[in-house]
C-alpha positions in Angstrom: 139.8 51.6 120.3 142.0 51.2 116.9 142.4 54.8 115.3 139.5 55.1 112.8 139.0 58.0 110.2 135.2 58.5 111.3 132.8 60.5 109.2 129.5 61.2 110.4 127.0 62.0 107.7 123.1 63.2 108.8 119.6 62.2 106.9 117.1 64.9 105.9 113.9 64.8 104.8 112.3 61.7 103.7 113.9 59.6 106.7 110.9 60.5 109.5 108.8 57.4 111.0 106.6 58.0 113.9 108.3 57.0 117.0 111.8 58.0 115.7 114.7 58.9 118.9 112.4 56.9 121.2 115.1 54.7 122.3 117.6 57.3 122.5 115.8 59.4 124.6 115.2 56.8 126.9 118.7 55.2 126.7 120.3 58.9 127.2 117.9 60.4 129.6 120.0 63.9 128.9 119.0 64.1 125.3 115.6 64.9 126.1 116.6 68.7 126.7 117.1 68.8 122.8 113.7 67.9 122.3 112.7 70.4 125.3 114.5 73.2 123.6 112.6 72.2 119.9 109.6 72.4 121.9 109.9 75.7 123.4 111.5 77.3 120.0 108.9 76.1 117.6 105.9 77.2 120.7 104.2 73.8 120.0 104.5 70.1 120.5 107.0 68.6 118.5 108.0 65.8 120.2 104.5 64.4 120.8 104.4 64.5 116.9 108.0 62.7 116.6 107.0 60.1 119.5 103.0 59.3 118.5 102.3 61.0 115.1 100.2 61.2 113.5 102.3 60.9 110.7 100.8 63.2 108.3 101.2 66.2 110.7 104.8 65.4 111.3 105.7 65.5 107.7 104.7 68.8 107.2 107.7 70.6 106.3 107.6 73.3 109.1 107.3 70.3 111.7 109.4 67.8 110.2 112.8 70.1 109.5 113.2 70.7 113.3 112.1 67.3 114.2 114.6 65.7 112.2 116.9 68.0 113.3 116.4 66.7 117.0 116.4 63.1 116.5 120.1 63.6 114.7 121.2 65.9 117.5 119.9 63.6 120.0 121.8 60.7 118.2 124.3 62.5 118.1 124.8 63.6 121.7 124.4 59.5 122.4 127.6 58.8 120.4 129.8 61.6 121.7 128.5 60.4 124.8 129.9 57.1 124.1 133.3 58.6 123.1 133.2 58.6 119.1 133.6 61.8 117.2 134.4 62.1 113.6 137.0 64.2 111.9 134.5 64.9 109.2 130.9 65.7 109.1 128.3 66.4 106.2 124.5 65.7 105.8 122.0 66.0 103.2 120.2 68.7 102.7 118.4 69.1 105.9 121.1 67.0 107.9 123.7 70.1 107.3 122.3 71.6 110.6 123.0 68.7 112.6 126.6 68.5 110.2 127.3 71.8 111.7 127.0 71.0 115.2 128.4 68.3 114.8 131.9 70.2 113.7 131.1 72.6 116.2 130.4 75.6 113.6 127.0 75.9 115.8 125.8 75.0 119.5 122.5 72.4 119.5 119.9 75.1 120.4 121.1 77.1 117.6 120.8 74.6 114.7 117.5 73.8 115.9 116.4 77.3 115.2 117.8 77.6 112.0 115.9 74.3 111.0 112.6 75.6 112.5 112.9 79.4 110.7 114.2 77.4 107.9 111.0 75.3 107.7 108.7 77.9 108.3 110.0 79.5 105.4 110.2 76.9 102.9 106.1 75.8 103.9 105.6 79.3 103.0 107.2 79.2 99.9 106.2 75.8 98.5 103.0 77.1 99.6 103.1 80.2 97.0 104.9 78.6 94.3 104.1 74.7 93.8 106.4 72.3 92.3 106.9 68.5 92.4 110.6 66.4 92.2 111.3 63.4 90.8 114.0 61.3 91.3 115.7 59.3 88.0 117.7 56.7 87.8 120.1 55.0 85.3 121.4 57.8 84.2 124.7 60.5 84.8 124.8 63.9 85.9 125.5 65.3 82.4 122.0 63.4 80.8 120.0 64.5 83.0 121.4 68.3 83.2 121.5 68.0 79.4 117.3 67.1 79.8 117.0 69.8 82.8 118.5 72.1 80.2 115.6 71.4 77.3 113.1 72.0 79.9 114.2 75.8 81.1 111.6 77.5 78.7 108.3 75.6 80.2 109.6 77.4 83.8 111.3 76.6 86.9 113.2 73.1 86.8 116.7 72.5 88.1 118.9 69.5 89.3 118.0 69.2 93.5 120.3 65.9 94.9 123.1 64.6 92.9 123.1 61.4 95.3 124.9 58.8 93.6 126.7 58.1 90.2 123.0 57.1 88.5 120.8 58.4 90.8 119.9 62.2 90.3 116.7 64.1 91.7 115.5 67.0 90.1 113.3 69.9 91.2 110.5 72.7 89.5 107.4 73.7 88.4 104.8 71.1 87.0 105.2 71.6 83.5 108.8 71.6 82.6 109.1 68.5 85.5 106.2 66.8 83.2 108.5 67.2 80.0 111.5 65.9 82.4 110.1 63.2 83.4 109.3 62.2 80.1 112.2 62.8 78.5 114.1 60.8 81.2 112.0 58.0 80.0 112.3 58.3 76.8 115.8 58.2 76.6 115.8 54.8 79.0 115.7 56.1 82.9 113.8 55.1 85.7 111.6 57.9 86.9 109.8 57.8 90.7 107.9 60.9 91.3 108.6 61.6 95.1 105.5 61.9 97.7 106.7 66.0 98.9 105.2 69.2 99.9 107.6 71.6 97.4 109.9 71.2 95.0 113.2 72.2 96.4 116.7 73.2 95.7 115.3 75.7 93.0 114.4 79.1 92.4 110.9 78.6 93.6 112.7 79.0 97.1 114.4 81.9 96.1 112.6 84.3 98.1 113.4 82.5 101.4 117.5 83.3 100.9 117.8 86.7 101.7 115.1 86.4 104.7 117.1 83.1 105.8 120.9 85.0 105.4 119.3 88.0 107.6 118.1 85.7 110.5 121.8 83.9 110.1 122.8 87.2 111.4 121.7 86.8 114.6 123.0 83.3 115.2 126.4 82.6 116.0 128.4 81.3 113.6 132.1 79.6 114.9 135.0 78.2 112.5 134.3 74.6 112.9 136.8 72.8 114.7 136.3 69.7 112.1 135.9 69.4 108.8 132.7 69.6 107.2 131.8 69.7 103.6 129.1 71.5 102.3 126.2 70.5 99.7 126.3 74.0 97.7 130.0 73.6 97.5 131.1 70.0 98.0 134.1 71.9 100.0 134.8 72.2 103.3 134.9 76.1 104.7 136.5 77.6 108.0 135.2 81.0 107.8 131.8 81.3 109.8 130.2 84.9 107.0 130.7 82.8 103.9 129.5 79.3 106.1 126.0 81.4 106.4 126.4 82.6 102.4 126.8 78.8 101.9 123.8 77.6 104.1 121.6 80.6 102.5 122.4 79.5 99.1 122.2 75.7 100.2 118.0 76.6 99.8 118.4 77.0 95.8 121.9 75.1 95.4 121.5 71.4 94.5 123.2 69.0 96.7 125.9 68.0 95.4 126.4 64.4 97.8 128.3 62.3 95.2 131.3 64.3 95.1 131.2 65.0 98.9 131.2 60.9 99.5 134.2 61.0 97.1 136.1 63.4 98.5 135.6 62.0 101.9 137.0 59.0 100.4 140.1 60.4 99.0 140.8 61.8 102.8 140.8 58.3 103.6 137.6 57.9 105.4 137.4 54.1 106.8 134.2 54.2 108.3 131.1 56.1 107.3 128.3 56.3 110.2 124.6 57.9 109.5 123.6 59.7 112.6 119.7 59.7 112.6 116.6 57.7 111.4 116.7 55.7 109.0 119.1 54.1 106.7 118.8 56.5 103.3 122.5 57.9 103.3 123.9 54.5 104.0 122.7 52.9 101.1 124.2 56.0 99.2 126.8 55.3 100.4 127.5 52.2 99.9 126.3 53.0 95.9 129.4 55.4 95.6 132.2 53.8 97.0 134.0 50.8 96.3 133.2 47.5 97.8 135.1 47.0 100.9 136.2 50.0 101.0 135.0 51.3 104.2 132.3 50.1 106.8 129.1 51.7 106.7 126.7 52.1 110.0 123.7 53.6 111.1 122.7 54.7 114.5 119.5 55.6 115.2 118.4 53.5 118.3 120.5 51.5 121.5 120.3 48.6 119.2 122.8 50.1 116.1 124.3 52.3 118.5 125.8 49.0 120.6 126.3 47.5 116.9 128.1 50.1 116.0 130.5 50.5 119.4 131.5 46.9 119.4 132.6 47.1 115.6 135.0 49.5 116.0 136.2 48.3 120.0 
């Protein structure tokens, strides 16, 4: 196999679809103890939702954030399986607890429950303190944080996902997202509102980070033993006690992907591989970096998996 700077980047929420891992699971018959595990740490049924819906009850944020989880765990465990590994890992929101698995900062059983404490907690608080987000396009970074910033005295708004050079998603309460949304337009950006359960990323999730950092505490935390950049910091971090600080945080920080993309870049990444359902990162991706710059896959089922193993032969 010719030496390729691999990075392996994993989706969050937004990238579920009833039947997702199917293949996997069948194609690596030893995957299915990661859904076995989710199972018995959430005490219900998960992979019956993942597997046959419905899809409404799999979305729900305290089902969905482990079930993801699996699906990229499970994915993952297929390509290390077929001998890739990446020198760098990162994923979006939600896909940071497969990233850290995949450096090795955590073991499988582990990030799965993070992602389900982490989900019961942010059902809880979406519950308490509603919110909507709303993603706009056709604009930079500083326009929109310069509209985010007219907003503050309605109540809770904030920048969420910083995705791609013109494609920003911000986060709050109804009223000063309303004013947002139609400032955005105003001043000649496209604005989708998008179909979730809370708005986060923001303070409305901000009593879920001390809870969250104290149940860190009884996980086990290891430096990773690759690279991994973080959506809080857009840095990479070898100390396990600020890698929890980082993950706590992560529940109020936006997620700062652009400039993770572009560092990843500058370390010479060649080949960019989205490790889960879907292809939502991929065509973030492919938004930031220059054209032809690197090859961008996803692997989700035996079908991209083989694509994706006779590319790089």
């Amino acid at each position: 196999m010719p030496s390729k700077k691999i990075a392996f980047i994993f989706p969050g929420q937004g990238s579920q679809s009833v039947g997702m891992g199917k293949e996997i699971l069948n194609g690596f018959p030893e995957t299915k103890m990661i859904f076995r595990q989710m199972d018995g740490i959430c005490g219900r049924n998960i992979s019956k939702l993942c597997l046959e819906g419905p899809l409404e009850e799999l979305t729900l944020t305290d089902n969905l954030q482990p079930a993801i989880t699996a699906v990229n765990l499970a994915c993952l465990s297929a390509l290390k399986t077929s001998g890739v590994s990446p020198v760098v890992s990162a994923g979006h929101s939600l896909g940071e607890y497969a990233a850290l698995a995949s450096c090795g900062a955590v073991s499988t059983i582990d990030a799965l429950r993070l992602t389900m404490k982490r989900g019961e907690l942010m059902h809880r608080e979406a519950q308490k303190n509603p919110g909507i987000m709303a993603a706009i396009m056709g604009m930079d970074i500083d326009k929109v944080s310069d509209i985010v910033g007219q907003c503050t005295s309605k109540g809770v708004i904030a920048v969420a996902n910083h995705n791609t050079a013109q494609q920003i998603v911000i986060t709050g309460e109804n009223e000063p997202m309303s004013q947002a949304m139609e400032l955005a337009k105003q001043n000649g950006g496209k604005v989708i509102q998008l179909k979730v359960s809370g708005a986060w990323h923001c303070d409305l999730m901000k009593n879920a980070v001390d809870e969250f950092r104290a149940f860190m505490d009884d996980v086990q935390f290891m430096p990773p033993r690759t690279a991994m950049f973080f959506n809080a910091t857009a840095e990479t971090e070898k100390d396990p006690e600020k890698i929890k600080d980082t993950m706590a945080r992560q529940l109020i920080s936006p997620v700062r992907w652009y400039e993770i993309v572009l560092k990843m870049m500058d370390q010479g990444i060649d080949t960019f591989v989205e490790v889960g359902p879907k292809k939502v990162l991929s065509g973030l991706v492919s938004k930031i970096i220059p054209e032809g710059s690197a090859q961008i896959f996803n692997v989700e089922d035996m079908k991209s998996l083989e694509g994706f193993l006779n590319a790089i032969k």
